[in-house]
N, C-alpha and C positions, 0 to 999 in steps of 0.2 A: 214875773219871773217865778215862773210855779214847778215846788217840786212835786213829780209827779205821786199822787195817794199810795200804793201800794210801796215807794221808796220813804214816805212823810213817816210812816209805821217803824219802817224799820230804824228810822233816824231819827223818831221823835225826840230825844233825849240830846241830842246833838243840837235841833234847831230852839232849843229853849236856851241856850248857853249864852252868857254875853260877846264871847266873843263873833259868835254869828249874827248877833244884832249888831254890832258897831261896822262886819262888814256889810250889811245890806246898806246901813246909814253912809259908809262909807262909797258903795258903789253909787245910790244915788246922790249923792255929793258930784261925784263923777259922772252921772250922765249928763246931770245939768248944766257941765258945761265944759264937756270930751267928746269928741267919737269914741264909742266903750267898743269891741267886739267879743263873741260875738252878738248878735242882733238880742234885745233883751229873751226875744221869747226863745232862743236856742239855747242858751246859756246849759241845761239842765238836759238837752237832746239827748245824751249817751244816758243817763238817766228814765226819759221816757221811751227809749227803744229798745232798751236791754232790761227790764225789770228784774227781781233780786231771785228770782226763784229760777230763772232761767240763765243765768250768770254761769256760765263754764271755764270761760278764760277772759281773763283781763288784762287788756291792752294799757298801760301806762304811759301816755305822753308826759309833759314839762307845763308847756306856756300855749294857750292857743297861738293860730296866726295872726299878724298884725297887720299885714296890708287889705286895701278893704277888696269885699263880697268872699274874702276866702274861707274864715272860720264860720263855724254851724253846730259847733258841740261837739264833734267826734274827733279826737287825737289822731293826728293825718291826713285827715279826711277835709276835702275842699269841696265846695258847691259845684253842682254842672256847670258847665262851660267855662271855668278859671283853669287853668291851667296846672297838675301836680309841679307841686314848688319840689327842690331839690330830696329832699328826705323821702318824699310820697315817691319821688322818681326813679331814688336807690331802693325802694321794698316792691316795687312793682317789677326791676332785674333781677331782686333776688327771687322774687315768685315765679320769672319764667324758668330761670337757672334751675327752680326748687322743686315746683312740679307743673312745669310748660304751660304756667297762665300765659293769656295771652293782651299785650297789653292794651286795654280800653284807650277811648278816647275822652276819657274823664277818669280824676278822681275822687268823686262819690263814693264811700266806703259804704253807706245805708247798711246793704244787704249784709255785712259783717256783722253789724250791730245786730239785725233783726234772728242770725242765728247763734245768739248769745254771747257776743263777744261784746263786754261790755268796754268802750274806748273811752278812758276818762283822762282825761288831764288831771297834771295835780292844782294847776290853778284854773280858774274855770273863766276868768275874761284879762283883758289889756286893752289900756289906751290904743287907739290907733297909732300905729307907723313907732309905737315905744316898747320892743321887747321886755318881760322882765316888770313890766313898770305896778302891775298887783301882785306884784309877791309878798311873802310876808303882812298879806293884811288878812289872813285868817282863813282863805283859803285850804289852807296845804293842811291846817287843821282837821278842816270839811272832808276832806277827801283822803287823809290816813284813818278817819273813822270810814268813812266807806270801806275804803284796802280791808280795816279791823272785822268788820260786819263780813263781805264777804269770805275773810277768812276763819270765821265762825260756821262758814253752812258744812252739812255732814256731808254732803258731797264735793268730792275732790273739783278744786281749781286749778286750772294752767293759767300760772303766774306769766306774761311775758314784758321781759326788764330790760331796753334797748340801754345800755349808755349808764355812766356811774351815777348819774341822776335817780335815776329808777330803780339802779339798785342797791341804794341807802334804804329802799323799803322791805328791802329783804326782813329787816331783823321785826316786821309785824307779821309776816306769813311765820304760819305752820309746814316747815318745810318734809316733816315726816309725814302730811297727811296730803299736803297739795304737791305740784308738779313746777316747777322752775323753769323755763326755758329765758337765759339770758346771754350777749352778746354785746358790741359796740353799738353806739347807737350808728343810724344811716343815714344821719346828717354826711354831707359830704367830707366835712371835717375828719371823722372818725369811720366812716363805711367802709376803707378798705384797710381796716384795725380791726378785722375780726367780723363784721358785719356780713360781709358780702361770703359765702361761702358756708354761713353756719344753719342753714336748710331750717330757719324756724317753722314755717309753713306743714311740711310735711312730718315734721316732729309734735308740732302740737295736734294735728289729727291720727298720730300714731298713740299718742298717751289720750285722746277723746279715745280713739278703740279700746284701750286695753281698759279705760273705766267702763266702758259697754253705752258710752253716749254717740251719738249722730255726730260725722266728723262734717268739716265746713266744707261747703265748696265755696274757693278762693275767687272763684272767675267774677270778676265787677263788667255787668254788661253794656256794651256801648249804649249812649245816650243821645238820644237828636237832640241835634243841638242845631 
């Protein structure tokens, strides 16, 4: 479970703390006798695909998924060939509604990540089939220092905050220097509270323009499967 070198830098100071040793002790405690997700070597994926220098906007998930082959490190994002679970299935109508994606037959997010959308959960694994069930072991620590780090770079970040989960993190961003884009989240529950309607897609490559960076292209391309 390797974080990647140019993220070890930024974070050294973080991975020397006890509380990061008691959860590594504590995860392998958990492998040796859980199904953990996701797969050990994913864990850190939103990490190795989005490195810190290229970070524009950051994606905030919750909990990975917990049924298996579906999580792989990226908040929303499912492996080829499983099927987008309910949430992935409400962002993918709001992206045709937003700017006429058209929807894959997968949801593989990769290619988000690769142009600097870095998708982090705030807890980075779960038992199998038990939502919820690493919370509070020092995770959410891990990864409000990430939020903190990137909200330290001198170029502007589009914060985006689905759901009042996500935006309890409000009070680490610099809201005068970064960008905000928050809503319901698009879980089914909460998606037509404000979610479905509120055009994130096209707003965060409206404020990627006006900083003078390469806006995303959304389209996730079909996959043989």
């Amino acid at each position: 479970m390797q974080i990647p070198t140019f993220w070890q830098t930024i974070l050294a100071e973080e991975l020397t703390k006890p509380y990061f040793q008691q959860l590594q002790n504590f995860l392998q405690q958990e492998r040796e006798s859980q199904t953990i997700f996701p797969p050990e070597e994913d864990v850190f994926s939103a990490l190795k695909l989005t490195p810190y220098e290229q970070v524009n906007v950051f994606l905030l998930g919750q909990d990975p998924y917990h049924d298996d082959n579906q999580a792989h490190g990226l908040c929303f994002s499912v492996k080829p060939g499983i099927k987008p679970p309910p949430s992935l299935a409400n962002i993918y109508k709001e992206l045709q509604e937003d700017v006429g994606f058209k929807i894959p037959n997968n949801g593989y997010l990769v290619p988000w990540a690769k142009q600097g959308i870095l998708m982090l959960n705030a807890v980075l694994t779960v038992r199998a089939h038990t939502p919820n069930s690493h919370k509070n072991k020092g995770w959410e620590k891990f990864t409000d220092a990430i939020i903190t780090k990137v909200n330290q770079k001198q170029n502007p970040v589009i914060f985006v905050l689905w759901g009042t989960y996500a935006q309890k993190k409000i009070k680490l961003i610099d809201t005068e220097k970064h960008t905000i884009i928050q809503s319901a989240h698009p879980s089914p529950l909460s998606a037509r509270r404000g979610f479905f309607g509120s055009k994130p897609f096209s707003s965060i490559n409206s404020a990627l323009r006006s900083f003078g960076k390469p806006e995303i292209d959304w389209q996730i391309p079909d996959i043989a499967i």
